[in-house]
C-alpha positions in Angstrom: 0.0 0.0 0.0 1.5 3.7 -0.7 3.0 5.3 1.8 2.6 9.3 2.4 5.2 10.4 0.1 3.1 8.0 -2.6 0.2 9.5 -1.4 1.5 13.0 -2.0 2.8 12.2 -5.3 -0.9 11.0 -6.2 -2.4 14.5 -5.0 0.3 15.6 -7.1 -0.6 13.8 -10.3 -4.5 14.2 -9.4 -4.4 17.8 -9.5 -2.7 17.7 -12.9 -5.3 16.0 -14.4 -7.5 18.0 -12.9 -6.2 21.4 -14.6 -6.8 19.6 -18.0 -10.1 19.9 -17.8 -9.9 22.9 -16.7 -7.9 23.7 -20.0 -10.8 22.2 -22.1 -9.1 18.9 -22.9 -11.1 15.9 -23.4 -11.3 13.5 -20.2 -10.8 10.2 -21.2 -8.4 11.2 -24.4 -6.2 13.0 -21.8 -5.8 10.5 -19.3 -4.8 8.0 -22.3 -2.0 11.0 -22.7 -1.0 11.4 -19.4 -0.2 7.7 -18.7 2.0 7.0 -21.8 4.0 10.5 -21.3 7.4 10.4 -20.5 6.0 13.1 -17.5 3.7 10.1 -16.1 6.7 7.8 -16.0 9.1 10.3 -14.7 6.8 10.9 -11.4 6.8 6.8 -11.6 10.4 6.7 -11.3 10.6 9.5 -8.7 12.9 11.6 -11.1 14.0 14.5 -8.9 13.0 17.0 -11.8 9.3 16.5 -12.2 8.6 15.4 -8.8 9.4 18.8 -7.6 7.7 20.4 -10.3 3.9 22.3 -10.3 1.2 20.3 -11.3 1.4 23.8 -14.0 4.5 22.3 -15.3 4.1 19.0 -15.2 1.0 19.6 -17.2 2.9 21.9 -19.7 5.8 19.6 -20.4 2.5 16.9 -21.5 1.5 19.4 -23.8 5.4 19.9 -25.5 5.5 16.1 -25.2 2.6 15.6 -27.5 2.5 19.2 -29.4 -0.8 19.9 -27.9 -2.5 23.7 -27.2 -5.5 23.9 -25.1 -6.9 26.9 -27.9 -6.7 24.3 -30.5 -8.4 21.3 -29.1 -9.8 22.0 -25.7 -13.5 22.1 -25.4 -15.5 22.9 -22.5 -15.7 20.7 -19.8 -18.0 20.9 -16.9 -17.4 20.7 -13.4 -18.2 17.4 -12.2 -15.5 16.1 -15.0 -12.7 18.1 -12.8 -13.5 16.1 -9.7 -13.6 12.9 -12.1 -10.6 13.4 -13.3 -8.4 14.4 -9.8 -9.7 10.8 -8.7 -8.9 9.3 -11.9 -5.2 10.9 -11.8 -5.7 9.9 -7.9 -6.8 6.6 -8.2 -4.7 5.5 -11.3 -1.4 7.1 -9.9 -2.3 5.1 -6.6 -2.7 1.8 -8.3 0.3 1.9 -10.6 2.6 2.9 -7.3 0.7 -0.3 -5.6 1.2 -2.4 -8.4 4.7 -1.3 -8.9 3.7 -1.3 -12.7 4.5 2.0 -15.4 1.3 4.0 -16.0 1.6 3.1 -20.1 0.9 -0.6 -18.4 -1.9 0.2 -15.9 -3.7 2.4 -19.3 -3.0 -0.9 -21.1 -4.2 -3.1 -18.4 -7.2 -1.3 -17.2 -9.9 0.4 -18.8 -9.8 3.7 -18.8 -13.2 4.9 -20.2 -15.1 2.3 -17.6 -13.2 3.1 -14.5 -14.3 7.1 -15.4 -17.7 6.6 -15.9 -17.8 4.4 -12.5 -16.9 7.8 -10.8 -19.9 8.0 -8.5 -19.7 4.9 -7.0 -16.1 4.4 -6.6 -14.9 7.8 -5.6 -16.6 7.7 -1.9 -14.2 4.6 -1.2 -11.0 4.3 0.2 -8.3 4.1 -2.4 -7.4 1.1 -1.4 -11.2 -0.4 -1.7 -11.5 1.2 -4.9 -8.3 -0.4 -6.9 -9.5 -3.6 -5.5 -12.6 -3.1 -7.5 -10.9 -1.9 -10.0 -8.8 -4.9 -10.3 -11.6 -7.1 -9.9 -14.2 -5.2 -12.3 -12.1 -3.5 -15.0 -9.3 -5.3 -16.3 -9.0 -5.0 -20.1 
């Protein structure tokens, strides 16, 4: 189970996602991004340089990574979707630290889309709880 530093890092990642929608970027497109960016396995392999990064940056160097500008492909996005996407950044930050497994393999292990739209009744669990049923439910 992750520790409080893992924990952090989580919060870290969670907000991060949670600014994309903010920026207009499509939920479950984005999230497909984030875990196969060099960013996503950077925080994985605690590399000094991200880890200590804002979740501003962290989100802007996703955006050099793939070429990609909020004006030319965000949309709007309404609220609920930012609160789906912290625990989304939460929860699948939290499971690939448990797992010990790269992001790029929890986005090819899991899926994405179904986890999201299972928002409401996951997100009231405990993280733990929730990648159990996430194990159990959603494997690809």
């Amino acid at each position: 189970m992750p520790g409080f530093e893992e924990k952090a890092l989580c919060r870290k990642v969670a907000g991060v996602l949670e600014l994309s929608v903010q920026r207009g970027y499509e939920p479950v497109t984005f999230m497909r991004l984030w875990l196969n960016s060099k960013t996503a396995d950077n925080l994985f392999h605690w590399n000094f340089n991200d880890v200590a990064q804002s979740k501003q940056y962290l989100l802007h160097s996703l955006e050099l990574e793939y070429g990609i500008n909020p004006q030319d492909y965000g949309q709007p996005q309404n609220e609920k979707m930012s609160q789906v996407m912290y625990w989304g950044g939460y929860i699948f930050m939290y499971i690939s630290l448990d797992e010990n497994r790269k992001p790029c393999e929890i986005q090819k292990k899991y899926n994405i889309n179904k986890v999201l739209k299972c928002y409401d009744t996951l997100h009231s669990l405990s993280a733990a709880v929730a990648a159990d049923e996430i194990r159990k439910e959603f494997i690809c």
